[in-house]
C-alpha positions, 0 to 999 in steps of 0.5 A: 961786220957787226952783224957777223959777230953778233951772230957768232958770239950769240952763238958761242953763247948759246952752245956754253949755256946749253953745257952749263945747262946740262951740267947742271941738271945733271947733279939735280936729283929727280930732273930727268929731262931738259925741260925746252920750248921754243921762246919765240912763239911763247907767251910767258907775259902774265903768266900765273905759274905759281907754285910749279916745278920749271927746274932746268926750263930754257927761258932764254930770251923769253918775255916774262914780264909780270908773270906770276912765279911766287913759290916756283923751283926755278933752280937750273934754269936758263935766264939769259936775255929774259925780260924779268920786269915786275916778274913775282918771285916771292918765295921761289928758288932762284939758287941755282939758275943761270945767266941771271944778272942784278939787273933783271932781279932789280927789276923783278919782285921778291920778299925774304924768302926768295932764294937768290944764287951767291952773286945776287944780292937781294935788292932793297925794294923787295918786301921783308 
């Protein structure tokens, strides 16, 4: 049984970022396209993606860890169930992305410069 909700919640999950995704983007000016990719056969651990435009990227359930994203347009982006441990967001813009918890920014690094959405708090580990 526990698998049945599981599976329908997971759902239900999915269908609510998908339209809070699209609302998003839709008031962004210069986001054109949903920006998707199947996280299953992606490999974003490590990854250098310094200074890129990955506004309204789906990164659900995505293994990020370590990955390099200092300087990096993160607004509207899906973060829900994303590994974030020791990601490099050192200057990104994080204002608008969703479903990101305290937890993954806690594990994460950053500096004073990293623009956090209004229910982040900027951990204290993270360099001035």
């Amino acid at each position: 049984d526990l698998v049945m909700y599981r599976f329908s919640s997971n759902e239900l999950l999915t269908l609510a970022s998908d339209f809070v995704r699209r609302n998003t983007i839709d008031k962004m000016p210069g986001v054109r396209k949903i920006k998707e990719f199947d996280y299953a056969r992606a490999d974003w651990m490590g990854k250098k993606l310094k200074g890129k435009d990955l506004r309204a990227t789906d990164f659900r359930g995505a293994y990020l860890i370590a990955a390099d994203m200092r300087n990096t347009d993160l607004r509207a982006v899906n973060f829900i169930g994303a590994d974030l441990r020791d990601v490099n967001f050192s200057g990104a813009d994080l204002s608008t992305s969703m479903f990101l918890t305290q937890m993954q920014i806690n594990s994460a690094k950053g500096n004073v410069k990293t623009t956090l959405p209004s229910h982040i708090h900027r951990p204290s580990h993270w360099i001035n």
